[in-house]
BAFI-3210 file (N, C-alpha, C; in Angstrom, 3 decimals, decimal comma, padded with zeros to 6 digits):
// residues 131
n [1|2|3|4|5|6|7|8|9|10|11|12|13|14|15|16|17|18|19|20|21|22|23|24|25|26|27|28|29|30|31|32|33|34|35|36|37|38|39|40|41|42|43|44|45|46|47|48|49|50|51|52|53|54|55|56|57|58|59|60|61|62|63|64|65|66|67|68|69|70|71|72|73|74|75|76|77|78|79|80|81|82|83|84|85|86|87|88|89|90|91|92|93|94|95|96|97|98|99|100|101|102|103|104|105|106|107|108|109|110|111|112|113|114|115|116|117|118|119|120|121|122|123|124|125|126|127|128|129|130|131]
n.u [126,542|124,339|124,773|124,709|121,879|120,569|121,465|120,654|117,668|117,499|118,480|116,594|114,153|114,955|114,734|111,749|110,620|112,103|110,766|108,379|108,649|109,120|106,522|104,255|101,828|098,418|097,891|095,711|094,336|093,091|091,930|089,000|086,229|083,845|080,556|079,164|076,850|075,841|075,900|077,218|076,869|078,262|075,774|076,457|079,738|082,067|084,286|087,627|087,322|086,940|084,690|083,367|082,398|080,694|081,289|079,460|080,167|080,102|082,590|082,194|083,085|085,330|087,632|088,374|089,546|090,053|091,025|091,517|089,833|088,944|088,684|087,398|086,817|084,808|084,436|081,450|080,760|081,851|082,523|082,655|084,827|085,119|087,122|088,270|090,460|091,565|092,661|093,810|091,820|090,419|087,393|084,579|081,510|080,185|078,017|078,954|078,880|080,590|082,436|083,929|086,246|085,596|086,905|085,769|087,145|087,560|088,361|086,885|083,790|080,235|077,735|077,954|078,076|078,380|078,856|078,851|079,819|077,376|077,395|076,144|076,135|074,943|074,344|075,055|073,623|074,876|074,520|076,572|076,729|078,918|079,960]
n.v [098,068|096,848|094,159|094,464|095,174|092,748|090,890|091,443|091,433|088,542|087,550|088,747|087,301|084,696|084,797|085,462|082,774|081,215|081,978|080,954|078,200|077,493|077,915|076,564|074,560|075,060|072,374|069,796|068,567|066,636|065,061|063,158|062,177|060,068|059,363|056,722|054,114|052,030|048,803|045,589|042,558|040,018|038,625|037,555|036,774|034,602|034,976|036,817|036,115|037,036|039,451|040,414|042,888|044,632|047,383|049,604|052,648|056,400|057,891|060,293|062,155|062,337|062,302|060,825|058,342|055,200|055,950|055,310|052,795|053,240|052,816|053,838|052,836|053,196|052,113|050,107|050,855|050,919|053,629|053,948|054,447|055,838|056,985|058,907|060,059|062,601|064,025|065,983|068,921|068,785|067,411|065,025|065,077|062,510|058,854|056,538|053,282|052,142|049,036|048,437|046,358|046,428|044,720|043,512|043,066|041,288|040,232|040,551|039,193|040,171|042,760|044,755|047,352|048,844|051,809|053,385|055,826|057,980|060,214|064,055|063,926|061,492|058,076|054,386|051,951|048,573|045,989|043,179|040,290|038,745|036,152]
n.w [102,978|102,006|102,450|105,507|106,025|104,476|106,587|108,916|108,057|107,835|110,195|111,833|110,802|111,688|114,585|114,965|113,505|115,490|117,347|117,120|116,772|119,433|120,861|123,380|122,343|124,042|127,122|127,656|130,103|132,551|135,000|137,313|139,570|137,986|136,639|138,673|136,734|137,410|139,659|139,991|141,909|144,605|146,851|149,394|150,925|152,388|154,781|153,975|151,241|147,878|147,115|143,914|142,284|139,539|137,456|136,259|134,122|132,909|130,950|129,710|127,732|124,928|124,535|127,383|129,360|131,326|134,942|137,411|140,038|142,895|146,679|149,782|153,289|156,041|158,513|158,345|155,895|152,560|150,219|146,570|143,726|140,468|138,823|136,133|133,256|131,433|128,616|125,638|123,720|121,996|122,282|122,016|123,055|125,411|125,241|126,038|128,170|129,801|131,163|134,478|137,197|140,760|143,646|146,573|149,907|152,701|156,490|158,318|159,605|158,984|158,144|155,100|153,633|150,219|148,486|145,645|143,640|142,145|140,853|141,642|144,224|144,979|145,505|144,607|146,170|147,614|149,139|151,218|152,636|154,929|155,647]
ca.u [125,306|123,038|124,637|124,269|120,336|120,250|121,540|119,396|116,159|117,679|118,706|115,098|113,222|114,928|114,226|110,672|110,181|112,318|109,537|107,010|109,206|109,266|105,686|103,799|100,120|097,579|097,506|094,217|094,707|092,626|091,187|088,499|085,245|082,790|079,192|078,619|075,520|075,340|076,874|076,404|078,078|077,113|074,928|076,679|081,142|082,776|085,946|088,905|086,926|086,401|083,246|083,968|081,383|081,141|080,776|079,140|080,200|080,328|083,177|081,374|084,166|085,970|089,159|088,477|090,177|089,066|091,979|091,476|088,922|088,902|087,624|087,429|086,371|084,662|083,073|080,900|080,369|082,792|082,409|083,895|084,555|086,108|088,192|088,443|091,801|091,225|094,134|093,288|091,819|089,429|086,950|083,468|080,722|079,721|077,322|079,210|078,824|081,946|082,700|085,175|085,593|086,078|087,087|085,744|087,766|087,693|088,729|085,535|082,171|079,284|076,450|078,682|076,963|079,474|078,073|079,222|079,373|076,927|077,231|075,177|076,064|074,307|074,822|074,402|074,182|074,604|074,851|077,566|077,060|080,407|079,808]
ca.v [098,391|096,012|093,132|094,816|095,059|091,351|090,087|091,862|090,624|087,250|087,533|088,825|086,129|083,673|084,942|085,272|081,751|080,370|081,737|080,221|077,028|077,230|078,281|075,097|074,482|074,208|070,632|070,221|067,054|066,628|063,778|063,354|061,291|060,014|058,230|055,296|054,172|050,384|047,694|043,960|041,750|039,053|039,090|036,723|035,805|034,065|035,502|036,724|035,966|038,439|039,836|041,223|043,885|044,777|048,655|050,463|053,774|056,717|058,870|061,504|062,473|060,846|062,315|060,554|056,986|055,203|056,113|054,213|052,393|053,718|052,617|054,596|052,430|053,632|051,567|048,832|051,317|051,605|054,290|053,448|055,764|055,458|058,499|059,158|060,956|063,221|064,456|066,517|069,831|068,848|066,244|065,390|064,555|060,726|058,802|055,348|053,031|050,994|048,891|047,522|046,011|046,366|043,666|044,023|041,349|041,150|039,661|040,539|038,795|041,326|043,501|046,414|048,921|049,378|053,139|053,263|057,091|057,922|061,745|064,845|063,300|060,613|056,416|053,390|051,313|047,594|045,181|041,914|039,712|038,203|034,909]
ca.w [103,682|101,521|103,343|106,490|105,778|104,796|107,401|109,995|107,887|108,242|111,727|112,378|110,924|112,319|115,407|115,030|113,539|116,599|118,368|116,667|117,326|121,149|121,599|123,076|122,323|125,027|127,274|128,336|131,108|133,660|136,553|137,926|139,604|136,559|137,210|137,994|136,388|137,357|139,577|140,642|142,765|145,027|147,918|150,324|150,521|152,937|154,924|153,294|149,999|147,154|146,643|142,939|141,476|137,945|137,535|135,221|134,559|131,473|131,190|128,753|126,920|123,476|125,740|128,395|129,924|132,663|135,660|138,705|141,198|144,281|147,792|151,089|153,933|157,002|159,185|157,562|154,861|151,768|149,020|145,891|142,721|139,367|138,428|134,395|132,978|130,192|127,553|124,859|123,809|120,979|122,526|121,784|124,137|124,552|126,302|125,934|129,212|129,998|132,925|135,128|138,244|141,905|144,485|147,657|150,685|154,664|157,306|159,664|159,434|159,338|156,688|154,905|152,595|149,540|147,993|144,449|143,709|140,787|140,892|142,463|145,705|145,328|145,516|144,379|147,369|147,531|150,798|151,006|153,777|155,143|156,805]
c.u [124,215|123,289|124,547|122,748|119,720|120,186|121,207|117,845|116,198|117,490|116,688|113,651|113,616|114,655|112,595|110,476|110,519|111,299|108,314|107,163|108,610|107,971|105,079|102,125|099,348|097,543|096,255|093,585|093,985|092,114|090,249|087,008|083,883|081,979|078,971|077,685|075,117|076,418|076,213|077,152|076,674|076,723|075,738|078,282|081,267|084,279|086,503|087,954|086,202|085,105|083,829|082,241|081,549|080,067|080,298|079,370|080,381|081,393|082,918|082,301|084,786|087,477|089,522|089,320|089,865|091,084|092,186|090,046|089,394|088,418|088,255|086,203|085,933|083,819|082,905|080,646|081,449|082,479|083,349|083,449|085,530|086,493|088,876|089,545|091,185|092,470|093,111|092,279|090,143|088,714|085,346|082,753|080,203|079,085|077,436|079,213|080,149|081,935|084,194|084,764|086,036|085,827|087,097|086,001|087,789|087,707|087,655|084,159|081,295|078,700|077,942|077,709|078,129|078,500|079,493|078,852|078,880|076,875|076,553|074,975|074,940|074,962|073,859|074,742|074,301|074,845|075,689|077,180|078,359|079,928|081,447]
c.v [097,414|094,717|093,241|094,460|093,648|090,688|090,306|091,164|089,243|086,814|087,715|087,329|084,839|083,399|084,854|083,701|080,685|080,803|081,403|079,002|076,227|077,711|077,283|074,787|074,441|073,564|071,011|068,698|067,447|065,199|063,929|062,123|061,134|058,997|057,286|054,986|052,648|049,597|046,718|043,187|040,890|039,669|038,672|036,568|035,624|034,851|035,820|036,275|037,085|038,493|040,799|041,962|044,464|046,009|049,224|052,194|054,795|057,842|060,444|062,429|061,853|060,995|061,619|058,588|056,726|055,292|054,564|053,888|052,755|053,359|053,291|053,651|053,039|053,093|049,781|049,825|051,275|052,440|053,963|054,515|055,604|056,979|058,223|060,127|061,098|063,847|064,819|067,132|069,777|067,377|066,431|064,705|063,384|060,434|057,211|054,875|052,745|050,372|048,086|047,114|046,046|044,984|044,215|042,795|042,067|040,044|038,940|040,453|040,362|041,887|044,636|046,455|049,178|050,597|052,937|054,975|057,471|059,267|062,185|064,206|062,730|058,682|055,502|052,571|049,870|047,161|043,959|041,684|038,930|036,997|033,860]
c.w [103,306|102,551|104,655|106,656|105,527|105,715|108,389|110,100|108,421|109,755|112,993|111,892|111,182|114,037|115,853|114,583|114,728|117,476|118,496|117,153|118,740|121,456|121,653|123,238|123,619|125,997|127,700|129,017|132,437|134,501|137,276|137,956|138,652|137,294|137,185|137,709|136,924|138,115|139,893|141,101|143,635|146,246|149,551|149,891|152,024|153,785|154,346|151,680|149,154|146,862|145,324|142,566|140,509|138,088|135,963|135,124|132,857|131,419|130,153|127,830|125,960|124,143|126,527|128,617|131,285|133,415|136,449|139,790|142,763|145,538|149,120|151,921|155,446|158,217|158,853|155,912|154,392|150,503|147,947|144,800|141,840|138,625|136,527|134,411|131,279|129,595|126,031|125,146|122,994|121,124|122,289|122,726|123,851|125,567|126,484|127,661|128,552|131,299|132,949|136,591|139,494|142,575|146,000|149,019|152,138|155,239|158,123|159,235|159,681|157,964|156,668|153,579|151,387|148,629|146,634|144,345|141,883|140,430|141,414|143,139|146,116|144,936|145,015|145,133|147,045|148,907|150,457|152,529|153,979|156,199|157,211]
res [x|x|x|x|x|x|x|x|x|x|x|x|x|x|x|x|x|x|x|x|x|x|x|x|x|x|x|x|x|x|x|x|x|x|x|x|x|x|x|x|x|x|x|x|x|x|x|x|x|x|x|x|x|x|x|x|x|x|x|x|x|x|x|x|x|x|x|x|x|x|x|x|x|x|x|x|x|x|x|x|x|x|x|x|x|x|x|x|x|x|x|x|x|x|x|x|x|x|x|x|x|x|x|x|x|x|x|x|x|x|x|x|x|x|x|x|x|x|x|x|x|x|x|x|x|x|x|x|x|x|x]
***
């Protein structure tokens, strides 16, 4: 009977620690559009020639990484928007800039409007002429 009783306790705490095992923390991953605070690019390109713009933006998180640049064209207007990826649970708030940069190219002469999205649906506009 005693080894009966052992080997129940046993049986039981190995059960409970396998379920300590298999239980899995948290993730705490997310995506999403961060402010831009600043860009600059030129005023004037040529055809088919890049107009590059150097963004400023803060992803406010020590979690955070910059994702991807984004552009949605409509028109003569393009909105552009830099999307931060966050990982991890235990992050602290930051108010570091960073930049990077978009390349903006066409075909078709004409004024476009590139809107840089700086949050609370609002922009930072700039103009490129295309000659």
């Amino acid at each position: 009977m005693k080894s009966l009783v052992s080997f129940s306790l046993i049986a039981l705490g190995a059960a409970a620690l396998s379920g300590c095992l298999t239980t899995q923390e948290p993730t705490c991953n997310s995506t999403g559009y961060v402010p831009i605070v600043g860009a600059t690019g030129p005023k004037t390109v040529g055809i088919n020639q890049p107009a590059v713009f150097t963004i400023s933006y803060t992803l406010g998180s020590s979690c955070g990484t910059l994702g991807e640049v984004t552009a949605v064209p409509n028109g003569n207007v393009v909105q552009v928007g830099v999307a931060g990826v966050y990982t991890g649970c235990a992050c602290t708030t930051t108010t570091t800039v960073s930049q990077t940069t978009y390349q903006f190219q066409t075909a078709t002469a004409g004024t476009y409007r590139i809107q840089f999205l700086s949050g609370n649906n609002s922009v930072i506009t700039d103009t490129v002429v295309v000659k």
